[in-house]
C-alpha positions as CSV (number, residue, x, y, z in Angstrom):
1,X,98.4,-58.9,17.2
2,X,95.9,-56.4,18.6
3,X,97.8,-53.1,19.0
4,X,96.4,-49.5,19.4
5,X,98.0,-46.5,17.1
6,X,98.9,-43.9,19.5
7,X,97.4,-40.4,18.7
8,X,99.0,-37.1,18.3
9,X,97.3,-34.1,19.4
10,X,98.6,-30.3,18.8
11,X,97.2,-28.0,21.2
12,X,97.8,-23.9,20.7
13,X,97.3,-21.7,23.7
14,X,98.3,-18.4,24.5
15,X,100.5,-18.4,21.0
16,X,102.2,-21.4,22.1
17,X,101.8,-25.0,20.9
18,X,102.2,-27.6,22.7
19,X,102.1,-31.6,22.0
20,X,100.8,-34.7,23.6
21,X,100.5,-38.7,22.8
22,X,97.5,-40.7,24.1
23,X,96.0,-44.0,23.2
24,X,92.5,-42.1,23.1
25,X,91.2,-41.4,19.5
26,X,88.9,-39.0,21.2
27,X,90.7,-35.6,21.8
28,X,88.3,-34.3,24.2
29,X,88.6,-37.7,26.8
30,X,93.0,-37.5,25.8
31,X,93.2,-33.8,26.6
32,X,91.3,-33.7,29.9
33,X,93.3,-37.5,31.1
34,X,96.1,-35.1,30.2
35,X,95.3,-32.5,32.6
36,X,94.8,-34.9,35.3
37,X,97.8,-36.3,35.2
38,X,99.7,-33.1,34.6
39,X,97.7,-32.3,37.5
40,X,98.8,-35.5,39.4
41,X,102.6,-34.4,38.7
42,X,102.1,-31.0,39.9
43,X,101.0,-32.3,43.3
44,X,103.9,-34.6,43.6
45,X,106.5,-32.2,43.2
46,X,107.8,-33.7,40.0
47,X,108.5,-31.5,36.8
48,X,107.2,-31.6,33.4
49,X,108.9,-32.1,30.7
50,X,109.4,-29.0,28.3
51,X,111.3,-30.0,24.4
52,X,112.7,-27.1,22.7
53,X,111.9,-26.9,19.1
């Protein structure tokens, strides 16, 4: 069985944290595919998902 472990990344800006999953283990090529698809939603109209801690 060949699976990949899906990574967790913790980002903190502006005093906030936010979190994100991604199949990357490179946070630099996770968080900028994150962008662009947080991007990609944005254009489409659809909303983001925000969990309350």
């Amino acid at each position: 069985m060949n699976e990949k472990a899906t990574q967790i990344y913790r980002v903190e800006f502006n005093g906030k944290y936010f979190w994100f999953s991604s199949l990357i283990g490179e946070f630099t090529k996770a968080f900028k595919m994150q962008i662009s698809l947080i991007s990609r939603y944005e254009q489409q109209g659809k909303d983001l998902t925000e969990i309350q801690a």
